[in-house]
C-alpha positions as CSV (number, residue, x, y, z in Angstrom):
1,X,75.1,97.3,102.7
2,X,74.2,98.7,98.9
3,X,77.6,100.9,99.0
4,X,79.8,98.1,100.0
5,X,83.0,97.3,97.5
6,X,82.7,94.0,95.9
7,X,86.1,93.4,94.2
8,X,86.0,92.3,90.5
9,X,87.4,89.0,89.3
10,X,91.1,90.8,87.9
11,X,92.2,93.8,89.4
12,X,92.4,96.7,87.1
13,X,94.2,100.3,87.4
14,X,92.0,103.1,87.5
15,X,92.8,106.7,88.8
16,X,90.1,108.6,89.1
17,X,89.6,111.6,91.5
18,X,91.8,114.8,92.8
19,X,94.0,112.5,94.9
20,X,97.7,113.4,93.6
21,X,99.4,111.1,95.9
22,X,96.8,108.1,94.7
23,X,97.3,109.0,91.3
24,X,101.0,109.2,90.9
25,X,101.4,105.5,91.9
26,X,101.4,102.9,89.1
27,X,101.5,98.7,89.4
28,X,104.6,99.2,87.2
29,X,108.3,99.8,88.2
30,X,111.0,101.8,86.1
31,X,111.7,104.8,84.8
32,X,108.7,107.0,83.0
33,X,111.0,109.6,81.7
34,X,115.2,110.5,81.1
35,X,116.8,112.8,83.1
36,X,119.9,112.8,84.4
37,X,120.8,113.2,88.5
38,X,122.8,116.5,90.1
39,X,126.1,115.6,91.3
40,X,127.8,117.9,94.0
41,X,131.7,117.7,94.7
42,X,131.5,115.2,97.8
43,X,131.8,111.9,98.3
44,X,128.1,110.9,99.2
45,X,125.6,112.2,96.5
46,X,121.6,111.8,98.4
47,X,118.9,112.8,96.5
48,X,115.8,112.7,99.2
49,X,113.1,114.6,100.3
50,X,112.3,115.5,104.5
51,X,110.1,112.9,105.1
52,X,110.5,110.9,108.4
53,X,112.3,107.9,105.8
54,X,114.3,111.1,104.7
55,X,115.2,112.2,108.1
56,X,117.2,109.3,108.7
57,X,119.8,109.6,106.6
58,X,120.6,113.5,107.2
59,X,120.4,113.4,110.9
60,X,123.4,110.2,110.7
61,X,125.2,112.2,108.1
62,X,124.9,115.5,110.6
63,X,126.1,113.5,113.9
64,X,128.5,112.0,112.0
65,X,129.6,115.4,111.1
66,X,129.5,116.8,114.6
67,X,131.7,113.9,115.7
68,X,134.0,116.4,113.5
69,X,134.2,113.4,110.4
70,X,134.7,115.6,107.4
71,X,134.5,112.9,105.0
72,X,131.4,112.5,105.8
73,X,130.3,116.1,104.0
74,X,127.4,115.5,101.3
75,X,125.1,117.1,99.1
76,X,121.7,116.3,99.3
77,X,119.2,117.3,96.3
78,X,115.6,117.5,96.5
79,X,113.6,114.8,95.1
80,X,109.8,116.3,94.5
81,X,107.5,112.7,94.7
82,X,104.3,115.0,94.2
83,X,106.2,115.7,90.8
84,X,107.1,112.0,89.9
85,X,111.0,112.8,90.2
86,X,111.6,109.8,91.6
87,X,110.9,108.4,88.6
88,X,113.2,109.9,86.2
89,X,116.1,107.3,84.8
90,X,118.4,109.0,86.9
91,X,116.5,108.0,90.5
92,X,115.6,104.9,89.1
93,X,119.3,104.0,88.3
94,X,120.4,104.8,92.6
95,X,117.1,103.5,93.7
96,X,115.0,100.9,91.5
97,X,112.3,100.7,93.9
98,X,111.5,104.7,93.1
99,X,111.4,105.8,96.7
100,X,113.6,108.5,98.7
101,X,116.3,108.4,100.0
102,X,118.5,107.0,97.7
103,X,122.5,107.4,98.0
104,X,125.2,107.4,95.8
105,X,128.4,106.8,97.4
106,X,131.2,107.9,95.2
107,X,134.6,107.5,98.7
108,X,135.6,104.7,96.7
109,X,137.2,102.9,93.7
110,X,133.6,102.4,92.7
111,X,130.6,104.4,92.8
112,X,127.9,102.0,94.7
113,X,124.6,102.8,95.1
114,X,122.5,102.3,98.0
115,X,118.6,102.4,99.1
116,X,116.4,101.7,101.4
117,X,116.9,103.9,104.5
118,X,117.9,101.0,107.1
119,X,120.2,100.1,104.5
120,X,121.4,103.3,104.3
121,X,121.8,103.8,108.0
122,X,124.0,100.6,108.1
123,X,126.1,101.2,105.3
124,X,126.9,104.9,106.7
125,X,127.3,103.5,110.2
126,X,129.8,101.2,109.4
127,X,131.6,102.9,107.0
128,X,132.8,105.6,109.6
129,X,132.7,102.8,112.4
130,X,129.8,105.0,114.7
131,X,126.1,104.8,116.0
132,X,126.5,100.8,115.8
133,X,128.0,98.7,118.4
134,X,130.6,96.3,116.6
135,X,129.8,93.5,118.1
136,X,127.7,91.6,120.7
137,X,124.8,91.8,122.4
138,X,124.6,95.3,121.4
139,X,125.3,95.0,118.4
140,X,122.3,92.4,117.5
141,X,119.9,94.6,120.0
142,X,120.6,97.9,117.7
143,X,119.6,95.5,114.7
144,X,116.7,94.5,116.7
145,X,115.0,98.0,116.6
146,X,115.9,99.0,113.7
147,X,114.4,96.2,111.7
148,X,111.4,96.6,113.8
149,X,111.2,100.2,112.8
150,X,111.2,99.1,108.9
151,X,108.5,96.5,109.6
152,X,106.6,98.5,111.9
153,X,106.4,102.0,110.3
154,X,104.7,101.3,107.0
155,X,101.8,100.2,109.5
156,X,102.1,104.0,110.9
157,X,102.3,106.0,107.6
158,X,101.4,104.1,104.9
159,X,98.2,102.6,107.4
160,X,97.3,105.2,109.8
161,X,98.4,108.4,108.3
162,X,97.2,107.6,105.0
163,X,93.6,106.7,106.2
164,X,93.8,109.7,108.8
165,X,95.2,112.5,107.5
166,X,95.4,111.8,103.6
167,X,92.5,109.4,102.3
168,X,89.7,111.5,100.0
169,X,87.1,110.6,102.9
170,X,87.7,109.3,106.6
171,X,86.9,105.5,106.8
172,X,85.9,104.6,110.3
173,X,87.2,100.7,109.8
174,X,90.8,100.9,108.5
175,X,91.4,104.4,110.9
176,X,90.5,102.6,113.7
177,X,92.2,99.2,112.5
178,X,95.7,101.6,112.0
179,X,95.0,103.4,115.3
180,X,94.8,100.5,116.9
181,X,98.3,99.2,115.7
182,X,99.8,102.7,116.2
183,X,99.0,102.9,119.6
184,X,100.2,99.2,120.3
185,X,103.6,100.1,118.6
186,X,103.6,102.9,121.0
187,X,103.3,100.8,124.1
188,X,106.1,98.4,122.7
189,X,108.4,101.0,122.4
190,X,107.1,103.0,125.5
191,X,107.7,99.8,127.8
192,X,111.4,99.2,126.0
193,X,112.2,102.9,127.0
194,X,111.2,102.7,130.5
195,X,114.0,100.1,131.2
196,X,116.6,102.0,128.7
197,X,117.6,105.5,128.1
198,X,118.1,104.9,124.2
199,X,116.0,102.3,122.1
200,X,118.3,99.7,122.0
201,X,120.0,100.4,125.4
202,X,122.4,103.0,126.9
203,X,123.6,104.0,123.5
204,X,122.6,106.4,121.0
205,X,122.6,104.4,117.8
206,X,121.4,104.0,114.0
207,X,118.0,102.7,115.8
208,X,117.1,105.6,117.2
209,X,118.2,108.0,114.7
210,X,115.8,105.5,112.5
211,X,112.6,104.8,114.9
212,X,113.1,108.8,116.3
213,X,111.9,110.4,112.6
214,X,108.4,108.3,112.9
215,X,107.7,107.7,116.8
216,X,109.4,111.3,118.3
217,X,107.2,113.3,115.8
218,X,103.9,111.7,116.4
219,X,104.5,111.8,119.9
220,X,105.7,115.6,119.7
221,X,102.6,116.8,117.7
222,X,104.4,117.2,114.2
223,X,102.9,114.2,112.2
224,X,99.7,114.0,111.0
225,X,98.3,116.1,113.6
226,X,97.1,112.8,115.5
227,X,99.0,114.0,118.9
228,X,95.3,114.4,121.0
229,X,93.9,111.4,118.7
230,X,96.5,109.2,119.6
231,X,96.5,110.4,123.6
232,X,100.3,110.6,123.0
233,X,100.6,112.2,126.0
234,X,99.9,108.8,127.7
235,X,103.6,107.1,126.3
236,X,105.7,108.7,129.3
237,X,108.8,107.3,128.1
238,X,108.6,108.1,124.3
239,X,107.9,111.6,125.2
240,X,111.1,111.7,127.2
241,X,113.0,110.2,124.9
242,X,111.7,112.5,121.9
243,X,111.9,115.2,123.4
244,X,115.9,114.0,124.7
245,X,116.8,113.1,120.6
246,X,115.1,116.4,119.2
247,X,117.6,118.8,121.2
248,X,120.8,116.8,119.7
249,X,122.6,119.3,116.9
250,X,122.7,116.7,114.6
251,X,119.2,116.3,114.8
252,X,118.0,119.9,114.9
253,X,120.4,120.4,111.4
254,X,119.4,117.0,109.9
255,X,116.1,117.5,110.0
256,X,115.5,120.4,107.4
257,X,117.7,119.4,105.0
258,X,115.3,118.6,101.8
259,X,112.4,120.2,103.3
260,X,110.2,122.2,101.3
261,X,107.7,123.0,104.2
262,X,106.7,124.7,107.5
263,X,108.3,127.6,108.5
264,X,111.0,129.5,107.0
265,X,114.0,128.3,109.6
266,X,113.1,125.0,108.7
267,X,113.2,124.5,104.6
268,X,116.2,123.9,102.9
269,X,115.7,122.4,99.8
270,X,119.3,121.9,99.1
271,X,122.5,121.1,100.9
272,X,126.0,121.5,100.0
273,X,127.7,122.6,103.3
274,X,127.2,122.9,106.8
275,X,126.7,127.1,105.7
276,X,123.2,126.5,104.1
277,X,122.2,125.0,107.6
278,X,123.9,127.6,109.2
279,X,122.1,130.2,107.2
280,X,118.7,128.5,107.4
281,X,118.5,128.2,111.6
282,X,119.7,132.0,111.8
283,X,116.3,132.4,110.7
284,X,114.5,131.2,113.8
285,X,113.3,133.8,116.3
């Protein structure tokens, strides 16, 4: 074929095009420009954005808050990635890796930062000793899925969605190579949920608060508008189990925290209290 890509001897950076989400990344790590973070009152500082990886971390901090654990209040800030925030010297010094969420945890006799959101999940989990077995069998099964979420999702968003929903033009070999893998994660979880209420088991945990962000919106029509492409409708148990997490309070609040999109009952760019939810949700009809 006279179009086909033939790749040059040395690799060389060159962003060209409309693409603002191509043209923002670099092959170079670190800070591009000084500015200094917010900083609430509370203990836990997270500067995110609602994307699934963001939804993680604010639906565990708003079921650990409707377990009635008030030290586990927080003030989340919007980080803009169309806008490069994520790499001001403030983001890069929580998060060196440049990518949302990042938290600062500031309960202690040190400030410690932590990133990535499994990491996150973990550190959150244990710290207020819920949503993570403490030992045994399920204990190593909840580790199980969540690890399989990290490794599995970049295949759904970073492979599928980009090339679906977000490429300049639609590629019929990596969609359909993405596709393929989406739909094959889909039947691993599917089967896994037709022996188990919950991923890991009979237990709501830090696995499916981190597979549910991913998985139950593709499978609930809110991610890439890929539901009919997909046949999503075909994953039984997914759908039931989607549809079971996305009624849970903590949930319903978590997921609008940082979100700059959709409809109005559904942005808040900011958090400081369980009020701005409050305030936000009165707004659905």
């Amino acid at each position: 074929m006279s179009n086909q890509y033939v790749s040059p001897k040395i690799w060389v950076n060159e962003t060209s095009g409309d693409n603002k989400w191509a043209n923002i990344n670099s092959p170079e790590s670190g800070a591009r420009y000084d500015k200094a973070l917010p900083v609430g009152k509370h203990a836990f500082q997270l500067y995110s954005l609602a994307t699934p990886n963001g939804q993680k971390v604010t639906i565990l901090f708003e079921e650990l808050l409707a377990l009635g654990i008030k030290e586990a209040e927080y003030d989340a800030y919007l980080i803009n990635i169309g806008d490069s925030e994520q790499f001001s010297s403030g983001f890069v010094g929580v998060n060196p890796n440049s990518k949302i969420p990042a938290l600062l945890d500031k309960s202690g006799d040190e400030d410690v930062n932590v990133f990535e959101s499994a990491s996150i999940l973990v550190h959150l989990a244990e710290k207020f000793g819920h949503f993570l077995p403490k030992d045994g069998a399920a204990r190593t099964q909840t580790f199980n899925w969540l690890f399989w979420a990290q490794g599995s999702a970049p295949f759904l968003g970073g492979g599928f969605g980009h090339f679906y929903a977000y490429a300049d033009e639609k590629q019929e070999y990596p969609i359909n190579r993405f596709a393929m893998e989406a739909k094959r994660q889909l039947d691993v979880l599917d089967k896994q949920l037709a022996k188990n209420t919950f991923v890991s088991g009979e237990e709501y945990t830090i696995a499916d608060i981190a597979i549910w962000p991913w998985y139950g919106n593709l499978v609930l029509g809110k991610l890439y508008d890929a539901a009919e492409f997909l046949q999503v409708e075909t994953y039984t148990h997914v759908v039931r189990w989607a549809k079971m997490i996305e009624l849970r309070e903590g949930v319903q609040r978590g997921r609008i925290v940082n979100r700059s999109s959709g409809e109005k009952w559904e942005q808040l760019s900011e958090r400081h209290s369980a009020g701005d939810i409050d305030k936000v949700l009165k707004l659905k009809p």
